[in-house]
C-alpha positions as CSV (number, residue, x, y, z in Angstrom):
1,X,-94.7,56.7,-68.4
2,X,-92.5,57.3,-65.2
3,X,-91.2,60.6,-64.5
4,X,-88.4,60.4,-61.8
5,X,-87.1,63.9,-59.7
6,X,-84.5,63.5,-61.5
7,X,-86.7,64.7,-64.8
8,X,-85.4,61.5,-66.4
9,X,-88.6,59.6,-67.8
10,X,-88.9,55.6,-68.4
11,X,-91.8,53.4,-69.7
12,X,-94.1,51.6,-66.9
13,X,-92.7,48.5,-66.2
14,X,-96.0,46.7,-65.7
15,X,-95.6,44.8,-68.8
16,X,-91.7,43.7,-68.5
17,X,-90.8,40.5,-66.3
18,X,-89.6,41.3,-63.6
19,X,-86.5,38.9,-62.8
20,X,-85.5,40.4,-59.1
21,X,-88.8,40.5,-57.9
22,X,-89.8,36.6,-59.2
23,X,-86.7,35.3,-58.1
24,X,-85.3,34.8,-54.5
25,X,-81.1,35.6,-53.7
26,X,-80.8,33.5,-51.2
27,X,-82.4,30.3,-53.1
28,X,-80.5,31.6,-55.9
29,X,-76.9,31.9,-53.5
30,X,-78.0,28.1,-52.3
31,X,-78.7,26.2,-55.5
32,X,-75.3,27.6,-57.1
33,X,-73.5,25.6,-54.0
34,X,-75.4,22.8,-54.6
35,X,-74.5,22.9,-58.1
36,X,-71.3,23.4,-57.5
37,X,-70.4,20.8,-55.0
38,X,-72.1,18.2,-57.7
39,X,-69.6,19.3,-60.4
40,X,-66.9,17.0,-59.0
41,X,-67.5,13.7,-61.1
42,X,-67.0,10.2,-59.5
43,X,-63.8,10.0,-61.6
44,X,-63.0,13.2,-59.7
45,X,-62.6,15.6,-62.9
46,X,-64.6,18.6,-62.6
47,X,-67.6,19.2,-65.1
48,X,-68.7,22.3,-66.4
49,X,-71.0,24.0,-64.8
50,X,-73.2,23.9,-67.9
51,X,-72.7,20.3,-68.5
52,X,-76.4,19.7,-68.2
53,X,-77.1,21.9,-71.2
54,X,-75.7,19.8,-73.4
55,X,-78.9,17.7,-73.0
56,X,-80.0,14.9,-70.7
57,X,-83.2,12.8,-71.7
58,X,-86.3,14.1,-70.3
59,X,-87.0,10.8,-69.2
60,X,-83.6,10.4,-66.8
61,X,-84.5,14.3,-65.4
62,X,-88.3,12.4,-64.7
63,X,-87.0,9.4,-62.7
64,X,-84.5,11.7,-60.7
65,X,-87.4,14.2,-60.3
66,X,-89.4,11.5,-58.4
67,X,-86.8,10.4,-56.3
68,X,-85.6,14.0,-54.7
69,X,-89.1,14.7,-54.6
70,X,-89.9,12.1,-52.6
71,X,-87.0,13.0,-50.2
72,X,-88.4,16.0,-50.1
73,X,-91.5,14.7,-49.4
74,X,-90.5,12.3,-46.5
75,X,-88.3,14.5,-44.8
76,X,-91.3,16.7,-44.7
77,X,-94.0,13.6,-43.4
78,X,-91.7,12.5,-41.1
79,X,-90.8,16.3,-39.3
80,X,-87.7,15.3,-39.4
81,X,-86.8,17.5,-42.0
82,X,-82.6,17.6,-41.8
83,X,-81.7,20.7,-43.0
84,X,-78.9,19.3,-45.3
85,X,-80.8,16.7,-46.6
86,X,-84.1,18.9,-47.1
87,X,-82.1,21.6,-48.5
88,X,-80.2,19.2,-50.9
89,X,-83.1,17.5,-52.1
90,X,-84.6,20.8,-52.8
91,X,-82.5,22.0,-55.0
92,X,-82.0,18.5,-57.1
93,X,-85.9,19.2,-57.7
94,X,-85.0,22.7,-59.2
95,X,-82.0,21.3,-61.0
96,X,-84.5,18.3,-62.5
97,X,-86.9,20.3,-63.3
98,X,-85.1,23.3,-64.9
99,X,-83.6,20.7,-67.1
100,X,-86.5,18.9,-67.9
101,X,-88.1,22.7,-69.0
102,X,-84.7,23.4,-71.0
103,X,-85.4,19.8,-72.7
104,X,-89.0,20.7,-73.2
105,X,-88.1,24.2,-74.6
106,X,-85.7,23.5,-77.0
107,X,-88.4,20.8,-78.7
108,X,-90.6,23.6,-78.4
109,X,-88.3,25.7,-80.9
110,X,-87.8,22.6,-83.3
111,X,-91.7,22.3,-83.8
């Protein structure tokens, strides 16, 4: 139990996740402008911006995975390490694999 000088009193919070702490605003800030700069579709209509939750094949999110990895991966071997590109790549990792864990999730629930 927490007492604050308040007097007001809260449960620890050692067993509760603990979103702001795991999680970084500035990757945060930069994968929602990568996001949104990929929303505009090659036939130029703008997708939602939960498109991807309607479901993708784990296998697609897989092969994409691979590639940005490995941009990630060479821009890091090489030193040459663009800052676009790197940060780009980066976050199409994060996008691949947060879908492929949504995919994976939501068979989780149907076994």
């Amino acid at each position: 139990m927490r007492t604050f000088e308040s007097g007001a009193t809260r449960d620890d919070s050692d067993t509760k996740l603990d979103f702001e702490g795991f999680l970084s605003p500035a990757v945060i800030e930069r994968y929602a402008e990568y996001m949104h700069e990929n929303r505009i579709q090659t036939d130029g209509n703008l997708r939602d911006s939960d498109n991807w939750q309607k479901g993708i094949p784990k296998d697609q999110y897989m092969k994409s995975l691979w590639r940005h990895f490995f941009a990630v991966w060479k821009e890091h071997r090489t030193g040459a390490e663009n800052a676009q590109v790197m940060e780009d790549a980066l976050c199409a990792v994060m996008f691949n694999t947060m879908g492929y864990l949504h995919e994976y999730l939501k068979g989780q629930d149907n076994e």
